[in-house]
N, CA and C atoms as an extended XYZ file, in Angstrom:
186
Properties=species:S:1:pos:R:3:atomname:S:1:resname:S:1:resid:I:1 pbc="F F F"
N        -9.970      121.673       71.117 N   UNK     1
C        -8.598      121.759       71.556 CA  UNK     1
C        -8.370      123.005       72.410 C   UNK     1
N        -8.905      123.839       71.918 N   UNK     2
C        -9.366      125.120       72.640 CA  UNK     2
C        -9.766      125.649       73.561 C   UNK     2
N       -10.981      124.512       74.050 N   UNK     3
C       -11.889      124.439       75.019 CA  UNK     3
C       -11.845      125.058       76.743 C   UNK     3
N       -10.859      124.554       77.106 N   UNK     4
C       -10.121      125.070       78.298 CA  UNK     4
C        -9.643      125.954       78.532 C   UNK     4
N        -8.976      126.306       77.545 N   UNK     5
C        -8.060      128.230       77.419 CA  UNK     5
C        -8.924      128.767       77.566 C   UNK     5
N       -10.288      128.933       76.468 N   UNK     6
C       -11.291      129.814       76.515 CA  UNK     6
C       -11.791      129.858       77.817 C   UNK     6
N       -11.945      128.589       78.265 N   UNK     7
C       -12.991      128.751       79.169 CA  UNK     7
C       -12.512      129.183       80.618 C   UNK     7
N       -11.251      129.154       81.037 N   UNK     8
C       -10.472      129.901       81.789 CA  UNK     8
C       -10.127      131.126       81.190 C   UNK     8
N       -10.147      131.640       80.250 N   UNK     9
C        -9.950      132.933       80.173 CA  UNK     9
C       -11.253      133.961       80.162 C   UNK     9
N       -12.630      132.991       79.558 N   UNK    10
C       -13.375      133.917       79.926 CA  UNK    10
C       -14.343      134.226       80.906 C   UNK    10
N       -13.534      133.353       82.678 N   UNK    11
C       -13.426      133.699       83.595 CA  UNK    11
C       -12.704      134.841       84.030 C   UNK    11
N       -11.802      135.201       83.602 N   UNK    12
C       -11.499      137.163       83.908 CA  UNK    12
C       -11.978      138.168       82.848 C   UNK    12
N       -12.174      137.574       81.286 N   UNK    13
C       -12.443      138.696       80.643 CA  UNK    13
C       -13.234      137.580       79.586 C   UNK    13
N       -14.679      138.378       79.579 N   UNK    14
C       -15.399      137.670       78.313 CA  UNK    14
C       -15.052      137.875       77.077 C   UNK    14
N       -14.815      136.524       76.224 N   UNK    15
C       -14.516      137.625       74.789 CA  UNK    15
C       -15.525      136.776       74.067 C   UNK    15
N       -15.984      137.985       72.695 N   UNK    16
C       -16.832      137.201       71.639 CA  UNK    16
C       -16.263      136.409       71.087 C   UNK    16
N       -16.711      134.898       70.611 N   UNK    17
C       -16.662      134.158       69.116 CA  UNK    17
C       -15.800      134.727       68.171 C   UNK    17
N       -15.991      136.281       67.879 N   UNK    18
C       -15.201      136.605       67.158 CA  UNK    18
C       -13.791      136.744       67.274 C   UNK    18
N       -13.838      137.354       68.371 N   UNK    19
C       -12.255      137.760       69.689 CA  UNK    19
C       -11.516      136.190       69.891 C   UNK    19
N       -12.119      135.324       70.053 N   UNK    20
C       -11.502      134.286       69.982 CA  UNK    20
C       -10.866      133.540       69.113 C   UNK    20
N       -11.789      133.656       67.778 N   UNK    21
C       -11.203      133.322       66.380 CA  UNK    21
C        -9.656      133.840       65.866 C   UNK    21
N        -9.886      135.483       66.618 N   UNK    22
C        -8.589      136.103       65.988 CA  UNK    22
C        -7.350      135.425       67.246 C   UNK    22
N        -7.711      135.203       68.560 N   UNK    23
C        -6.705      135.251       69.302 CA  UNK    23
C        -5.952      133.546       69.237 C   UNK    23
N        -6.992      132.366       68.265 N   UNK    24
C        -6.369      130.977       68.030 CA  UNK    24
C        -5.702      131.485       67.115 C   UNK    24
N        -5.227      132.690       66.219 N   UNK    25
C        -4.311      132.423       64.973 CA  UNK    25
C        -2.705      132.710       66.005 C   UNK    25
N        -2.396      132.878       67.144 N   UNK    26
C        -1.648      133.264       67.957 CA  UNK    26
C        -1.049      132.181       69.065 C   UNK    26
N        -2.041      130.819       68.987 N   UNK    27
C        -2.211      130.115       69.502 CA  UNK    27
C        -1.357      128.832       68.927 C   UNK    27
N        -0.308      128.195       69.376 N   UNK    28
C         0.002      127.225       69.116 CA  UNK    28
C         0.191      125.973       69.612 C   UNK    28
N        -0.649      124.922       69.429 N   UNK    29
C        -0.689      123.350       70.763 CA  UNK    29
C         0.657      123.059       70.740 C   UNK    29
N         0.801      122.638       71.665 N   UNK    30
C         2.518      121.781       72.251 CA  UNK    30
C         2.235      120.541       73.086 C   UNK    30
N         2.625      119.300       72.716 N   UNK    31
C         2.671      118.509       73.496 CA  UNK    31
C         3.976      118.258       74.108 C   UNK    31
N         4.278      117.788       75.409 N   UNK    32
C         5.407      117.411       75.713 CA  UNK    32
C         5.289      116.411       76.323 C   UNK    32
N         6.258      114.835       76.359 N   UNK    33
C         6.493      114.099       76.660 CA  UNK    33
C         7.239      114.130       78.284 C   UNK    33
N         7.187      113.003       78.925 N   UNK    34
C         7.595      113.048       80.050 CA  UNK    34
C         9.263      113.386       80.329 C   UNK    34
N         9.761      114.248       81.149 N   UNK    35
C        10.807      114.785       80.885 CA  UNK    35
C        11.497      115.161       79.606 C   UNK    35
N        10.570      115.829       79.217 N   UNK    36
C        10.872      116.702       77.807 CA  UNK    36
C        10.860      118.139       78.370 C   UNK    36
N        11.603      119.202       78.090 N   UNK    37
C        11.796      120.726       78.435 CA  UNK    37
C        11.144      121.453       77.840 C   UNK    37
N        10.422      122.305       78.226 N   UNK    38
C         9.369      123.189       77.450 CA  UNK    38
C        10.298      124.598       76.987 C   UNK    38
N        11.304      124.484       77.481 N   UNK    39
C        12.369      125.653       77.376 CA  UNK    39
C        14.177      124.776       77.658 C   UNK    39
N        14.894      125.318       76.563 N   UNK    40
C        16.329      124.436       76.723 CA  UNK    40
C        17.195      126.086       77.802 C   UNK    40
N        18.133      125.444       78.227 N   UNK    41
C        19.027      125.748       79.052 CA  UNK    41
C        20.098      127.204       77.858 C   UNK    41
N        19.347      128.208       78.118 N   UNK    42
C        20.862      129.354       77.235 CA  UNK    42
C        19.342      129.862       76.222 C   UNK    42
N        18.318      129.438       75.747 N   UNK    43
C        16.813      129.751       75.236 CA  UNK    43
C        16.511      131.292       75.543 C   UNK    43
N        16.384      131.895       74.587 N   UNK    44
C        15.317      133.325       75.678 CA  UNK    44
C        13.624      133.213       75.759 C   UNK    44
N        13.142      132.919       76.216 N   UNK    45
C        11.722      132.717       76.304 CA  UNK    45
C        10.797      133.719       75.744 C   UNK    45
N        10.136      133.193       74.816 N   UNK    46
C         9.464      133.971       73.381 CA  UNK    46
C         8.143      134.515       73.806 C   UNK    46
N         7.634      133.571       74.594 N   UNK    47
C         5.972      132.936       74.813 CA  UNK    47
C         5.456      132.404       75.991 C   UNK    47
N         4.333      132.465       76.045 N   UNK    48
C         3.754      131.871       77.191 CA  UNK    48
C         3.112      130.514       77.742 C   UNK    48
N         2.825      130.069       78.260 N   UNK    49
C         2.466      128.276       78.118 CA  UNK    49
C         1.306      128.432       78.916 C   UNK    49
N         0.071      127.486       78.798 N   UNK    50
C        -0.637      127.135       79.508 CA  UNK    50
C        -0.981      125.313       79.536 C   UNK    50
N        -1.201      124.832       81.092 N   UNK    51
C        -0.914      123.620       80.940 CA  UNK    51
C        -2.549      123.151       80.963 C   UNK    51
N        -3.010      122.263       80.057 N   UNK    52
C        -4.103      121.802       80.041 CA  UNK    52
C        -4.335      120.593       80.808 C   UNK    52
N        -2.883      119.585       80.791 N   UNK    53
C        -3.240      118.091       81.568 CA  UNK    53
C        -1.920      118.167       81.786 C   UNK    53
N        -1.640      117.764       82.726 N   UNK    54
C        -0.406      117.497       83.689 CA  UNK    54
C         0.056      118.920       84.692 C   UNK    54
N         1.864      118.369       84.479 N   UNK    55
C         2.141      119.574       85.306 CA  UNK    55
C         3.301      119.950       84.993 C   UNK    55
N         3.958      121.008       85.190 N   UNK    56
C         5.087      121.613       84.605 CA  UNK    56
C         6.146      122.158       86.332 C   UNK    56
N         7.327      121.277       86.126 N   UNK    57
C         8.290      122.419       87.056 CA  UNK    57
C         9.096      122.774       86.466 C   UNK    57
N         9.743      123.673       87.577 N   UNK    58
C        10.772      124.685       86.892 CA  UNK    58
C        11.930      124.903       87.910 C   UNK    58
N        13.376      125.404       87.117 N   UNK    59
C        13.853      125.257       88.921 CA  UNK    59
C        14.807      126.753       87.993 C   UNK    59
N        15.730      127.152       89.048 N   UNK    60
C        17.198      128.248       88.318 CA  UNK    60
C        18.155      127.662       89.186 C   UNK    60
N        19.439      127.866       88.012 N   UNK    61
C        20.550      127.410       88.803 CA  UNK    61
C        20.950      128.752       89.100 C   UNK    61
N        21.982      128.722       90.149 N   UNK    62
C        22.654      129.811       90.375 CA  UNK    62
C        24.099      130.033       90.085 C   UNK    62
């Protein structure tokens, strides 16, 4: 499930087996459905996302 994060991340910085173990307890999967919001409207944004399959937009109102 993992597979991809790691392996894009340890394209800028190698980490051990071990380093990785600690950094999945930090790690939480999210699936989202098609027009489902990864963030609601008035939300403060906690966290960070990485997209494994698909694609994510984003827009601001003014």
């Amino acid at each position: 499930m993992y597979e991809l994060f790691f392996q894009k991340f340890n394209e800028k910085v190698p980490l051990t087996p071990e380093e990785q173990e600690q950094i999945k307890a930090y790690l939480t999967p999210k699936k989202l459905r098609k027009r489902q919001y990864l963030l609601q409207e008035g939300d403060v944004c906690k966290s960070i996302a990485f997209v494994e399959k698909g694609a994510l937009r984003y827009w601001l109102q003014a």
